[in-house]
C-alpha positions as CSV (number, residue, x, y, z in Angstrom):
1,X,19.2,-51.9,95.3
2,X,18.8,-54.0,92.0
3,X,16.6,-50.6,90.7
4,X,20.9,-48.6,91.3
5,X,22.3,-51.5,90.0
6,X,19.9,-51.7,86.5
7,X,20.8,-48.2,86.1
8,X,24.5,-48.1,86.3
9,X,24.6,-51.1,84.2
10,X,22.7,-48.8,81.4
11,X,24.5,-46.6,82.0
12,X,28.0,-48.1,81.5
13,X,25.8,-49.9,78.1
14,X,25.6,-46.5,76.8
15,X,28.8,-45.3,77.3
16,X,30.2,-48.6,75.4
17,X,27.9,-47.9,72.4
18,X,28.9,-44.5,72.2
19,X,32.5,-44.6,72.2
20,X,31.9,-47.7,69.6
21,X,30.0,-45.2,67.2
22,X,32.2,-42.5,67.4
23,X,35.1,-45.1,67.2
24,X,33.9,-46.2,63.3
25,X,36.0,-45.8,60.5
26,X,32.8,-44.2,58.4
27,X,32.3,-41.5,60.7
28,X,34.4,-37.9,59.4
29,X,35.5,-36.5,62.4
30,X,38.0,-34.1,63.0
31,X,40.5,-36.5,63.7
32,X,40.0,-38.9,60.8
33,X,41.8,-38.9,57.8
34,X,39.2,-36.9,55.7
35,X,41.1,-33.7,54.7
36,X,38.8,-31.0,56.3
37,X,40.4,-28.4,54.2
38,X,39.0,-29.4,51.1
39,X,37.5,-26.6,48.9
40,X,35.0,-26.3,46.5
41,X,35.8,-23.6,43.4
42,X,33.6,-22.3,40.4
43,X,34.9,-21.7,37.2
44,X,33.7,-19.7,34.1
45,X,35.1,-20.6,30.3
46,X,33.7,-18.4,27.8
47,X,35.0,-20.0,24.3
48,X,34.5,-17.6,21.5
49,X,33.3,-20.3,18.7
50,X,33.2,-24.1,17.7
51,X,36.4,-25.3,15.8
52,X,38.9,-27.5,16.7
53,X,41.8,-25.6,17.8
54,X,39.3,-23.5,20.5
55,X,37.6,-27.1,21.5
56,X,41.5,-28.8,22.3
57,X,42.2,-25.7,24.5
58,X,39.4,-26.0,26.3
59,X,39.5,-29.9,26.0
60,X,43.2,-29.6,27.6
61,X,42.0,-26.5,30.7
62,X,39.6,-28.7,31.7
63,X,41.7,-31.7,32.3
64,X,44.8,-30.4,33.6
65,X,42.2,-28.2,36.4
66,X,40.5,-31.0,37.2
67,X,43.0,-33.6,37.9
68,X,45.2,-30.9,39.5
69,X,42.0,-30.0,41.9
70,X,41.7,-33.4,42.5
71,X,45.2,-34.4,43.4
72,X,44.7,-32.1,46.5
73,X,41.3,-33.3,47.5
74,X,39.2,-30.1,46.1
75,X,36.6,-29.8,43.5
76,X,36.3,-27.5,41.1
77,X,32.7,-26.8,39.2
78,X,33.4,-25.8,35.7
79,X,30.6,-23.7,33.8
80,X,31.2,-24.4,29.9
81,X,29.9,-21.7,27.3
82,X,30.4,-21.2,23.7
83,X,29.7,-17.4,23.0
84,X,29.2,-18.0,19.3
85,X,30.3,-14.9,17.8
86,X,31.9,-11.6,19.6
87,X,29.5,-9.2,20.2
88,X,27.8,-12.2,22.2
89,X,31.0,-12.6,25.2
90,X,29.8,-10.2,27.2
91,X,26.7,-11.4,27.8
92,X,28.7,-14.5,28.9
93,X,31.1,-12.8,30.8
94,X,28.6,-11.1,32.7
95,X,26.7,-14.1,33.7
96,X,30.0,-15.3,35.5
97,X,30.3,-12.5,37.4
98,X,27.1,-12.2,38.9
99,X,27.8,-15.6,39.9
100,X,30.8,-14.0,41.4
101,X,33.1,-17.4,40.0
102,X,36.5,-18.2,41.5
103,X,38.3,-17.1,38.0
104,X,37.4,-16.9,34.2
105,X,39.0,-18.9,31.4
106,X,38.6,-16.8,28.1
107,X,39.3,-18.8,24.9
108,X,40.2,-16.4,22.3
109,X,40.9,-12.7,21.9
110,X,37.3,-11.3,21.9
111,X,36.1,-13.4,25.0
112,X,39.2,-11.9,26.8
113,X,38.5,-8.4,25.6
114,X,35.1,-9.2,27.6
115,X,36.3,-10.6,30.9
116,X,39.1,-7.8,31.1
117,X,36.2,-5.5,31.1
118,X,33.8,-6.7,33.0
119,X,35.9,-7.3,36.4
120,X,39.2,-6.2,37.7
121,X,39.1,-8.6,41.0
122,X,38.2,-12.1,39.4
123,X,41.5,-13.7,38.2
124,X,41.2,-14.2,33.9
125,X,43.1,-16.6,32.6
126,X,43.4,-16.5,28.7
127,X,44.1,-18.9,26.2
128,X,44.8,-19.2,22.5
129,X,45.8,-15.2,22.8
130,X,48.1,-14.5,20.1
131,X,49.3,-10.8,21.4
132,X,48.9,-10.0,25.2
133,X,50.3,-6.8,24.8
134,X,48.6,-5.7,21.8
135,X,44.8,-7.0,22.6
136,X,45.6,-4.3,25.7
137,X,47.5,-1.9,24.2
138,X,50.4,-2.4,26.1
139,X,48.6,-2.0,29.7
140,X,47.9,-5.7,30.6
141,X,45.5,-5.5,33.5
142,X,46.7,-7.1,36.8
143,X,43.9,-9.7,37.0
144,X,44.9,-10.6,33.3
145,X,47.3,-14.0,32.2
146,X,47.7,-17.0,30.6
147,X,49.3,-18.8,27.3
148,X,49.5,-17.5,23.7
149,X,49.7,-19.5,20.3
150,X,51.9,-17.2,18.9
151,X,54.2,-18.5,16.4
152,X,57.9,-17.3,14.6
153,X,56.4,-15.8,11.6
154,X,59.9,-15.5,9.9
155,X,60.5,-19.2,10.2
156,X,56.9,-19.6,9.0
157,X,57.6,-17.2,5.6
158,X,61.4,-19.4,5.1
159,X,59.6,-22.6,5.2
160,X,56.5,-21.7,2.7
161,X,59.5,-20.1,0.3
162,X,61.8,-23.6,0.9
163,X,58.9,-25.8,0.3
164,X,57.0,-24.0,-2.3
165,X,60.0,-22.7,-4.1
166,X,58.5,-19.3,-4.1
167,X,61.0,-17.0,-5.7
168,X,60.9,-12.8,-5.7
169,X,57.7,-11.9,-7.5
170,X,55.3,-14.6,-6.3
171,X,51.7,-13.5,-4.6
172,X,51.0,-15.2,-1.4
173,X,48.2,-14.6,-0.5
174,X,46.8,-13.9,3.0
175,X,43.0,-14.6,4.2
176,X,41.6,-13.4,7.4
177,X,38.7,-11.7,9.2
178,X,38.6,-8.3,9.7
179,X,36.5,-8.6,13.0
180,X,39.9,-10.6,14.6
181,X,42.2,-7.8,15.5
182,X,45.2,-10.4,16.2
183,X,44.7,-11.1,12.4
184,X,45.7,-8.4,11.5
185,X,48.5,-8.3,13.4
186,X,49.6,-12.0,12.0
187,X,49.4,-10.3,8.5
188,X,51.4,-7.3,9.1
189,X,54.0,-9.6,10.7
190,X,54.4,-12.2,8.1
191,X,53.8,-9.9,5.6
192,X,57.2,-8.3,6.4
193,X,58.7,-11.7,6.4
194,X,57.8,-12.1,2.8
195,X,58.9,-9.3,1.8
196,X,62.1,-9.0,2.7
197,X,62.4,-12.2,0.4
198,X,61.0,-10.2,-2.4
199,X,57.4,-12.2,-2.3
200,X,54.4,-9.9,-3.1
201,X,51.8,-10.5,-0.2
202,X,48.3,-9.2,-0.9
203,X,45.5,-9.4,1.9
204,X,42.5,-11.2,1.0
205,X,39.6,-10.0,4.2
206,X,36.2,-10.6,4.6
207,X,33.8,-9.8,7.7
208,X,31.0,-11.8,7.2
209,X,31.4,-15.6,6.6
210,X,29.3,-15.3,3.4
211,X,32.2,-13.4,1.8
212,X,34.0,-15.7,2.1
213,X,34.0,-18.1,-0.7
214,X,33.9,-15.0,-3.4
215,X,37.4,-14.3,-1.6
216,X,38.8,-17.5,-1.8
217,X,38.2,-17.5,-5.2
218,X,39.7,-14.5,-6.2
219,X,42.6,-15.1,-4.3
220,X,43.1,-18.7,-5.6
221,X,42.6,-17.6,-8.8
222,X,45.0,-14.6,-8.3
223,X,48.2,-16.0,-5.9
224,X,50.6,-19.0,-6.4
225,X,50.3,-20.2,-2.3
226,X,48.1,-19.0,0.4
227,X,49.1,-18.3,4.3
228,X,46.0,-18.5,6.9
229,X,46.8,-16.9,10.4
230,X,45.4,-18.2,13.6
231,X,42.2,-17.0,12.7
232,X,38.8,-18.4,14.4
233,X,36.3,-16.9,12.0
234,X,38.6,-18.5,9.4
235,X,39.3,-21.7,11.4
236,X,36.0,-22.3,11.5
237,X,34.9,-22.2,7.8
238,X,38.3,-23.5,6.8
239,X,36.8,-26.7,4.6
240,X,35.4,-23.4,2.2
241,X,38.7,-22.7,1.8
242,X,40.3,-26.1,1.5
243,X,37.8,-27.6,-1.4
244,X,38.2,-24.3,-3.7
245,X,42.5,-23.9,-2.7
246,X,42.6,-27.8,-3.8
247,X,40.4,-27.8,-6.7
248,X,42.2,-25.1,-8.4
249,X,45.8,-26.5,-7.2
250,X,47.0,-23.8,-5.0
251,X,48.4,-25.2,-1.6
252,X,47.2,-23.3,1.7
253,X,49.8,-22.8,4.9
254,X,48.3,-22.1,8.1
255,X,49.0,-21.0,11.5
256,X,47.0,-24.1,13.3
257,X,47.4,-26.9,11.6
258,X,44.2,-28.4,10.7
259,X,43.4,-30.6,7.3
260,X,43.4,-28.2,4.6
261,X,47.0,-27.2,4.9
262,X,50.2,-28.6,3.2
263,X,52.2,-27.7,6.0
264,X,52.5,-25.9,9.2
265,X,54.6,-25.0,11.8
266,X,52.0,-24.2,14.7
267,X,51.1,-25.1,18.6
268,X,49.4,-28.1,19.7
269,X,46.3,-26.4,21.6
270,X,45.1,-29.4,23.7
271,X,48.7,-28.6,25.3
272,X,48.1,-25.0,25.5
273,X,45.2,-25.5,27.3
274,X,46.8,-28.0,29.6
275,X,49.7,-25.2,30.5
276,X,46.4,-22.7,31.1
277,X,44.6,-25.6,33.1
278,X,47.9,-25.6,35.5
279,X,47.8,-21.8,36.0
280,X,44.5,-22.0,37.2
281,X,45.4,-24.5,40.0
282,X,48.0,-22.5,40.8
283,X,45.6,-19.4,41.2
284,X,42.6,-21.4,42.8
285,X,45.1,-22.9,45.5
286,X,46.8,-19.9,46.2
287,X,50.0,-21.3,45.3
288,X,50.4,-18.2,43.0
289,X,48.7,-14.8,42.5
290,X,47.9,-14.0,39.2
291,X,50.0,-10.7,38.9
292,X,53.0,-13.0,39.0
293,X,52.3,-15.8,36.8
294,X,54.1,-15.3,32.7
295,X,52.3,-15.2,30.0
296,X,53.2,-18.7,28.1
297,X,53.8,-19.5,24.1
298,X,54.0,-22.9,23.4
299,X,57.2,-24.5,20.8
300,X,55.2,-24.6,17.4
301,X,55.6,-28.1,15.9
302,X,56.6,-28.8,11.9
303,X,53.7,-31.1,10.6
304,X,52.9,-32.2,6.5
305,X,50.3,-33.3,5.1
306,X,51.0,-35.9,2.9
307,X,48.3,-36.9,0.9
308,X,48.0,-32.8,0.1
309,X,51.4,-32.6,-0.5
310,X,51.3,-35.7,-3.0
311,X,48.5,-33.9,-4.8
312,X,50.1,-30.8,-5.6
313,X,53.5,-32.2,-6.3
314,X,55.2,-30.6,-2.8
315,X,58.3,-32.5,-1.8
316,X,58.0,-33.0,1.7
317,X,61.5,-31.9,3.0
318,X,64.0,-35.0,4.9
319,X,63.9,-34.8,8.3
């Protein structure tokens, strides 16, 4: 009798200290408060090259993603690369698709050009694209998105001619890489601008960066003002530019911003990256397919630089 009676009594013991454990707020069961839907996502960012308008786009995806991820309880593993130069994005590219990633951030014409070609079922996301259309010929693959730092080239031309005082007959002069094809683009678009106020514009290219200070020289030494487009190769190598354009007194506009300019009406690209960031939330979550998410332009902000403008005798404009 006191042999039943030890076991029941163990028995009911056990039952007590299993009902406790199960009952304890550390444990993750299916009825706790742990959200069991949490995911975990992979993300690729292939940035073409170091310079500061690339690094704030990324700078910007990467926050927005992550916070938005985390908002929602999911995680979100972001693989980082820096191509270097263009001919080196597909080898980046393909590395996030073996890996089969949840989507592909591609910062800058030539890394998009990469991703767009290497897979048609991984959502791309682009960023710092000047011309969707055009990088595609017209065809935008259905996998393809994101923001552009495109910027109104004819208020760009009015406010070089309104702050410069250029007058019908003045060389601008326009620097660029040949290897960029939305360069090119930029030129042929402001160049029309000009134009039609009677302001000769003359191309200045190079395609390897140690061209470039013989260019800069000749076209300092050549053209009253100078207009940069959003060019990386450029970008990049801008402080060439800056110390020769300042020596010889001849101020430089450019489509980014950046310290060597006078002026410039362009995008903030930590935002732009921010707006891209959002996107690919919105694609990761399933909240939106990529198909159906607009390409999106930032509104380019007027900035001066003072101390330049003192220098070369440029009346910064009242606001």
């Amino acid at each position: 009798m006191k042999k039943k009676v030890s076991v029941i009594l163990a028995l009911i013991l056990l039952a007590v200290l299993l009902t406790a454990c199960a009952n304890k707020p550390g444990n993750e069961t299916a009825g706790s408060n742990t959200d069991a839907n949490a995911k975990k996502y992979t993300v690729g960012i292939c940035q073409l090259m170091v310079h500061d308008s690339l690094d704030q786009a990324t700078k910007g995806f990467i926050g927005a993603l992550t916070e938005a991820m985390e908002a929602e309880g999911n995680t979100v593993e972001i693989d980082t690369q820096v191509a270097g130069e263009a001919n080196l994005c597909p080898t980046v590219i393909n590395a996030f698709t073996a890996k089969n990633v949840d989507l592909i951030m591609a910062n800058a014409t030539p890394a998009l050009l990469a991703a767009a070609n290497a897979t048609t079922s991984i959502p791309v996301l682009g960023t710092s694209i000047t011309d969707y259309a055009d990088t595609f010929a017209g065809n935008i693959p259905d996998n393809v998105s994101g923001t552009s730092d495109a910027v109104p080239f004819d208020e760009q031309a009015k406010m070089m001619i309104e702050t410069l005082g250029l007058v019908a007959g003045d060389q601008v002069g326009v620097l660029y890489c040949t290897n960029e094809s939305n360069s090119l683009i930029q030129y042929e678009a402001v160049k029309k601008e000009f134009e039609a106020a009677g302001i000769v514009v003359k191309a200045y290219t190079f395609s390897e960066t140690t061209e470039l200070q013989t260019v800069t020289n000749s076209m300092a030494n050549e053209c009253k003002a100078v207009y940069i487009p959003s060019d990386n190769t450029v970008a990049a190598n801008d402080a060439i530019v800056g110390t020769i354009c300042t020596e010889k007194n001849v101020p430089v506009y450019t489509s980014y911003g950046g310290d060597i300019c006078y002026a410039s009406l362009a995008i903030d690209y930590y935002l732009l990256g921010r707006d891209t960031g959002q996107m690919a939330a919105d694609v990761l979550t399933g909240k939106k397919a990529i198909s159906d998410i607009e390409i999106k332009t930032q509104t380019p902000i007027v900035s001066y630089n003072e101390e330049l403008c003192e220098k070369l005798g440029i009346n910064i404009p009242s606001k």
